[in-house]
N, C-alpha and C positions, 0 to 999 in steps of 0.2 A: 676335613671330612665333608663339608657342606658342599664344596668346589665341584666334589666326588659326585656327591646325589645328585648336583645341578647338570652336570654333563650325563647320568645314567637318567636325567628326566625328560632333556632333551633329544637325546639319543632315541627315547621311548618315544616321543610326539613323533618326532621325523621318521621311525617306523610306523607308526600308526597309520598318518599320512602317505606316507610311500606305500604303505602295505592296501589302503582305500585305491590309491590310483593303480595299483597293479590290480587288485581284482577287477574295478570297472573297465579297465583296459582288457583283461584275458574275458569279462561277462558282452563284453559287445565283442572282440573276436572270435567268440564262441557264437555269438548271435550270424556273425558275419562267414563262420565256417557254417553253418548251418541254411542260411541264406541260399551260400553258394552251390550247397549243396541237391538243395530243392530246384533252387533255376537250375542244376546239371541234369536233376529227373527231371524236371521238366521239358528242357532240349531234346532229352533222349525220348520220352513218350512224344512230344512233338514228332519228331524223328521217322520213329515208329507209323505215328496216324500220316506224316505225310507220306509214307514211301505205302502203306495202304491204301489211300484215294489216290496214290499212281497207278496201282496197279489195278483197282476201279477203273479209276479213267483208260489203261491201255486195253483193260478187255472190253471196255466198251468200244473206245476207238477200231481195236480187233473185229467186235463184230459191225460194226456200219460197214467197217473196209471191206467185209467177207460179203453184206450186203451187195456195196456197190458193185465187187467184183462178178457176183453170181446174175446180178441185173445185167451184164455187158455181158457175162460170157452166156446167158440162156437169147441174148438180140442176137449173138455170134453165132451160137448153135442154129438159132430160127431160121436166120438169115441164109447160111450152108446148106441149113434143110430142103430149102425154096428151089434153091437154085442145083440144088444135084438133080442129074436125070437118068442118071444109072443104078439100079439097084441095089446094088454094092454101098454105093456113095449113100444113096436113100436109107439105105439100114442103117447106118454108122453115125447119120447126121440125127437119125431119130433117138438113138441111143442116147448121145449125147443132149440131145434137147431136153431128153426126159430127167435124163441126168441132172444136167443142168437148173430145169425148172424144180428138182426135187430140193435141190441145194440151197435155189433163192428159197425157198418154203422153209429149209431147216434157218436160214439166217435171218428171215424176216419174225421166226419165233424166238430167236435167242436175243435178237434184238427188242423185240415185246419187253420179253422177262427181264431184260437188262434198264429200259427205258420204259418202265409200264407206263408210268406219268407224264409222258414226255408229248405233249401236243402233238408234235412234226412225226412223230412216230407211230403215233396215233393214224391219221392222216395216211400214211406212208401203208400201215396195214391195212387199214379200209381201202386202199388203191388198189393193191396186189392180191387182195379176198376178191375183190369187184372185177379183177380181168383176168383170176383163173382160170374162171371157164372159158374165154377165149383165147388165153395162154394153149389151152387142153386143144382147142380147136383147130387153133395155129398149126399144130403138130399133128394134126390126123389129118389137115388138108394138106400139108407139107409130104406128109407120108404116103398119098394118094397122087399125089404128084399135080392138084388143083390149087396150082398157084395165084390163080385169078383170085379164086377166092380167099387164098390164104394172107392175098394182098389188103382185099376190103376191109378184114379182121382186124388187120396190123394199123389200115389208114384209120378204122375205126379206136382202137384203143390209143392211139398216137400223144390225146394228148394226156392221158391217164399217165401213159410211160414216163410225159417228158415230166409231168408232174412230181412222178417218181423220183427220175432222176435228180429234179430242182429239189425236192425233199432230202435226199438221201446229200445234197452239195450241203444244203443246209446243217443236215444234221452233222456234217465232217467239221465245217466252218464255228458250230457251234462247241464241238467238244476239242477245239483247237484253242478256242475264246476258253472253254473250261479250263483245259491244262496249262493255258499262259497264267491266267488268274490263280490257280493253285501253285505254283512255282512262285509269283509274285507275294503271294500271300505266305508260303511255307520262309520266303528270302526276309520279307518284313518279320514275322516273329522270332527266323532266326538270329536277324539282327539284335531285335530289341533285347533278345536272351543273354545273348552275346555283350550287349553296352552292357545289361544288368550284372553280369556275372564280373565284366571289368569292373563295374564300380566297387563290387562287393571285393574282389580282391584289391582292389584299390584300395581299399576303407582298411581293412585288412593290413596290408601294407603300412598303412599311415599307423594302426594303432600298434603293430610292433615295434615300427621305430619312435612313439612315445613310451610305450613299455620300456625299449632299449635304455633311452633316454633318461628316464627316470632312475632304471638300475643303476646307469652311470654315475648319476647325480649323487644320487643314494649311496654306492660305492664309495662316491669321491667324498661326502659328508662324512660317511661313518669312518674312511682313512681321516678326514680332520681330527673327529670326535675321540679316535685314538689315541692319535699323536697327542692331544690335549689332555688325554685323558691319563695316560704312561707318562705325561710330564706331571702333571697333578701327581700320578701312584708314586713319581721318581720323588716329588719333592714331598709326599706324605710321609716316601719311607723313609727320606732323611732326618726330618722331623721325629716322627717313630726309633727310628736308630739314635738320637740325638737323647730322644727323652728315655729311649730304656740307658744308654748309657749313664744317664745323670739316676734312672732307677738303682740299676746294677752300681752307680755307685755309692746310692745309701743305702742299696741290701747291704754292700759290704760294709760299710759304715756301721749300718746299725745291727748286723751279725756281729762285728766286730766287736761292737759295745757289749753285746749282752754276751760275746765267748767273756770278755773281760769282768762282768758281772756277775757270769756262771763261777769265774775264779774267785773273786767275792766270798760268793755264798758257800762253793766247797770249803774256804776258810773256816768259814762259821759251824761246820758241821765237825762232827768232834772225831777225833784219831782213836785206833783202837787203844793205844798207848793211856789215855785218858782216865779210860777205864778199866784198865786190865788188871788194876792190885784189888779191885772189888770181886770178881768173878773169876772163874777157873777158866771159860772159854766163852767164847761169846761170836756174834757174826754178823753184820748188815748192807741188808739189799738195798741198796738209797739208787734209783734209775727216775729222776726224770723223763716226762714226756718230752719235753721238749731244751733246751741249750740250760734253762734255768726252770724253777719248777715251786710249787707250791708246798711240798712235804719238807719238813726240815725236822730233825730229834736233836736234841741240846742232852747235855752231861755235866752235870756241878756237882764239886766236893763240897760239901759242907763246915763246919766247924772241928772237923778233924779228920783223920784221915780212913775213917770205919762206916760213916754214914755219905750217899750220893741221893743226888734226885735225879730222874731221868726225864724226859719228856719226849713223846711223839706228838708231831703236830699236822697235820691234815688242813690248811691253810684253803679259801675260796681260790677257785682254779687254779690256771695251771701256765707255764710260761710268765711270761712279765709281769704280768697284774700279781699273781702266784706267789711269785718271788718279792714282789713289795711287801705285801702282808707278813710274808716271812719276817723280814728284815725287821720292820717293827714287832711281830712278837718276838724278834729275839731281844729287839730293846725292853723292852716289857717284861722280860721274864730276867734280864740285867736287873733293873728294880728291886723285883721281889724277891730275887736272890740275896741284893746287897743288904734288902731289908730283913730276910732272915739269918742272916750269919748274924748284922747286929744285934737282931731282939737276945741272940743265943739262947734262949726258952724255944718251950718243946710247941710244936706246932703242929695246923691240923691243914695235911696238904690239899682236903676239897677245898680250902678257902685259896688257894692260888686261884683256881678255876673262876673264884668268885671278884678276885681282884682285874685278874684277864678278863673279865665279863664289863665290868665296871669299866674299865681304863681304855678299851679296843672302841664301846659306845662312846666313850665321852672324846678319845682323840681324834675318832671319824667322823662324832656330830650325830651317829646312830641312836640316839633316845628315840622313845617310842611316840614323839611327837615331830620329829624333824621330818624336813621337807629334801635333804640332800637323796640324792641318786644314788649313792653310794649303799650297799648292803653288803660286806663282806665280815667273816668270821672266820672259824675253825672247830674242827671234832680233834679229839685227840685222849691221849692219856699219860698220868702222871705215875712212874714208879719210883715208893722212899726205899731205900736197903738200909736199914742198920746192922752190919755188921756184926759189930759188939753184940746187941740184943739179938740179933737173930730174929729180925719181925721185917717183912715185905707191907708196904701201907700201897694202898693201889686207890684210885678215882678215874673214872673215866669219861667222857661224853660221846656218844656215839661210837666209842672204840671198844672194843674188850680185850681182855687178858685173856691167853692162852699160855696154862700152864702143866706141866706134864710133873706126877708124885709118884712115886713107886710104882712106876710103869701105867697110872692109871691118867687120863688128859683132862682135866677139870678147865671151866670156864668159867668166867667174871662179865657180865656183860656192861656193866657199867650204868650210870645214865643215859635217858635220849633225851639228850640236852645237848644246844648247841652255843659257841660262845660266841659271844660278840656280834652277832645279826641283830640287825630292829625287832627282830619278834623274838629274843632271846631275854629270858626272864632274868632281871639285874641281879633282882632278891632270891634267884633259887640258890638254894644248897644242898650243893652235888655229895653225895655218897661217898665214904670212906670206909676200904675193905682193910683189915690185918691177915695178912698170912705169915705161921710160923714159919721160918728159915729153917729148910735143912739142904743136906749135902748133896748134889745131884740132880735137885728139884732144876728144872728150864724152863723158863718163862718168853712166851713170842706174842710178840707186839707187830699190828699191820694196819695199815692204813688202808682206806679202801679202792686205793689203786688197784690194788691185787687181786682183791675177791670180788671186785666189778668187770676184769678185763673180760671183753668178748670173744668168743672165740668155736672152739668146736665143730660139730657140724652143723649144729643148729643155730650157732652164735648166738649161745647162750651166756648169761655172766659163768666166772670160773665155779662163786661159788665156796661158803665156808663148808656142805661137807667133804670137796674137795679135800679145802685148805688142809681141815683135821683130818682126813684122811693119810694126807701127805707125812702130818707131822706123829700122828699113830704108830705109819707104818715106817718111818726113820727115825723118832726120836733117840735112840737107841746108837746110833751113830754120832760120829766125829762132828762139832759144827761146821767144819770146814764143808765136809763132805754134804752134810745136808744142806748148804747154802746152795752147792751147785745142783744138788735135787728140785730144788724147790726152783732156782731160775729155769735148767734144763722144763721142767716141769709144765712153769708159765709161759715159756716161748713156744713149748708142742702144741699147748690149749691154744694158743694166742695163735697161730700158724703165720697167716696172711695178711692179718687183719693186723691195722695201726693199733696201738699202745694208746690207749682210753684215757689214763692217766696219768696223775705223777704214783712212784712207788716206795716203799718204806717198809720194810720187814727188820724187825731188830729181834736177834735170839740173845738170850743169855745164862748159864749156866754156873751154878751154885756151886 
């Protein structure tokens, strides 16, 4: 058995253990799906803000472009304007200039609001506010067809324009420098996202295949710890199988003994044959609790063939111990028999009770000073019949006499007195009843097997007004027939429940 616990102790470390390295392995892969997770939202809001400052940066780019372009096509239109000398042409080229100049106005505002803070754009509006009005003039002397002067205008504004234009290069150059730097910038974080996110799956990675790992291990321990363990149960159960054999072979042994001892003790108990030229019918219940039993009744003739003694005897427990005590009071009551047939004088049968009391303490060592373990005795009762005289002598101790007279059930209760215990008085002397004999009278004797067995609904004892109930309302019948009343009787009360004790019912009929 030890083998046993020592492999169900180590089996229990190595889960303990195994079971610590699997949590901390699923508590950082938990960490590491979590990780992964946040650098995933985080790439994707990345993502997000970068494709937004593109599309910042392209409507800005959109509006310089729209700038630059409306700067070249309002020189285009001026230029046309100048140079047409046909009416036709002159209306068409004004059209357009105006057009044109209206255009650069709407893109040098979109461009404002796009870049308010922007030095070069700054600059670039305070240019195109400052040559408006010769913008305006350009085109009313163009329209007038006063190209001289529409030339001085243009040599005058010359370098405002080229200004412009080296403004507006700049501003192209510079949100060209912006959109390389945003790309550069959006490429490096989404690297770094990207290594982080490897590593997190990496780590990941590593700690399932130590999870794995260890299941493995774990698996492959606990098939050892098996195998080791079903060789232990195989050679425990041989062992077990070994020892109940050599049990099962002193159960039988020692059943064997006591069926052999039971047949013993049936010896000793007396045949109806015995007693049959004293009484007219007679009947007894002797059922052991168990293979051999503590109750035993004896039957002696006396000094002729008209007087008997009876005796029930009610022995400390029940089974083997039971059965011991028997055996010795029946040598004991061998004695007191041989010693009254010799005395042949008339005798007074509570003093048997008194010699039984004497002889049980002195052969056990039970005196009221002894230090032995041992406390065993008996209740029981003595019935004399003389015959010839016609006188019933009765003494009892914890038993009584039931007896049934001209239909009416009288009782005897006896002494409470018990014989032969340490606390059983050496010096008492027990009570001596005479009842007249006559024809008919039944006398029943029981031990208290019967009237203690449990049973009912309540699992209550049986119970004497039972008993006397029983024997009330059958006295009147056969003994045969009322033997099987009174068993039928104790086995309905009795149902289900074990048989309390030993039993002894003895009837007998005048």
């Amino acid at each position: 058995m030890k083998y046993i616990y020592l492999l169900f102790d180590r089996l229990r470390c190595h889960f303990t253990l195994a079971k610590v390295i699997f949590i901390v392995c699923i508590f950082f892969l938990i960490i590491c799906i979590i990780l992964g997770t946040a650098t995933a939202i985080s790439l994707i809001k990345l993502n997000k803000s970068a494709q937004l400052r593109f599309k910042q940066s392209q409507k800005q780019s959109e509006v310089i472009f729209t700038a630059y372009k409306s700067v070249n096509q309002l020189e285009a239109s001026l230029i046309k304007l100048i140079a047409a000398s046909k009416p036709k042409t002159i209306r068409v080229s004004t059209i357009a200039s105006i057009k044109a100049n209206s255009l650069l106005d709407e893109a040098i505002q979109n461009l404002k609001e796009q870049l308010s803070e922007d030095i070069t754009v700054q600059k670039l509006t305070d240019n195109l506010i400052k040559i408006k009005p010769q913008r305006m003039k350009i085109i009313k002397y163009g329209k007038s067809n006063k190209d001289n002067m529409a030339f001085d205008i243009i040599n005058k504004i010359t370098p405002e324009v080229e200004d412009i234009a080296h403004n507006l290069g700049l501003l192209i150059d510079e949100d060209k420098l912006r959109i390389s730097n945003l790309l550069e910038k959006f490429e490096k974080q989404t690297l770094q996202t990207l290594e982080t996110l490897g590593l997190i799956i990496l780590l990941g990675i590593v700690f399932l295949f130590i999870i794995n790992n260890r299941l493995r291990l774990a698996k492959d321990e606990l098939k050892k710890l098996n195998q080791n363990l079903e060789l232990k149960v195989k050679q425990r159960t041989k062992q077990l199988e070994s020892s109940n054999d050599k049990i099962e072979l002193i159960n039988k042994n020692t059943k064997a003994s006591i069926t052999y001892a039971s047949l013993i003790q049936c010896s000793i108990v007396p045949v109806k044959s015995d007693y049959n030229s004293f009484f007219e019918d007679s009947f007894v219940f002797w059922q052991p609790r168990d293979i051999v039993g503590g109750d035993i009744f004896v039957v002696d003739n006396l000094n002729n063939d008209y007087e008997c003694l009876i005796m029930v005897i009610d022995c400390t427990g029940h089974g083997v111990p039971g059965a011991f005590v028997t055996m010795l009071v029946k040598a004991i009551e061998r004695q007191i028999i041989t010693s009254i047939i010799l005395e042949s004088s008339q005798y007074n049968i509570s003093n048997i009770f008194s010699v039984f009391n004497k002889e049980l303490k002195k052969i056990l060592k039970q005196e009221k000073d002894s230090t032995v373990l041992s406390n065993v005795g008996f209740d029981g009762a003595i019935l004399y019949y003389n015959k010839s005289e016609k006188i019933i002598k009765y003494a009892g101790g914890n038993t009584p006499l039931f007896y049934v007279k001209e239909g009416e059930l009288n009782i005897i209760k006896g002494d409470k007195q018990s014989i032969g215990y340490k606390g059983s008085d050496s010096s008492y002397q027990f009570n001596e009843y005479t009842i007249k004999a006559e024809k008919g009278m039944i006398f029943y004797i029981t031990t208290d097997g019967y009237l203690d067995q449990n049973g009912g609904g309540k699992l209550f004892p049986l119970g004497k007004k039972r008993f006397k109930n029983t024997i009330i309302n059958n006295y009147y019948k056969p003994l045969k027939q009322q033997k099987e009343i009174f068993i039928n009787e104790f086995n309905a009360y009795k149902g289900s429940e074990e048989q309390t004790d030993d039993i002894t019912l003895l009837a007998l009929k005048l």
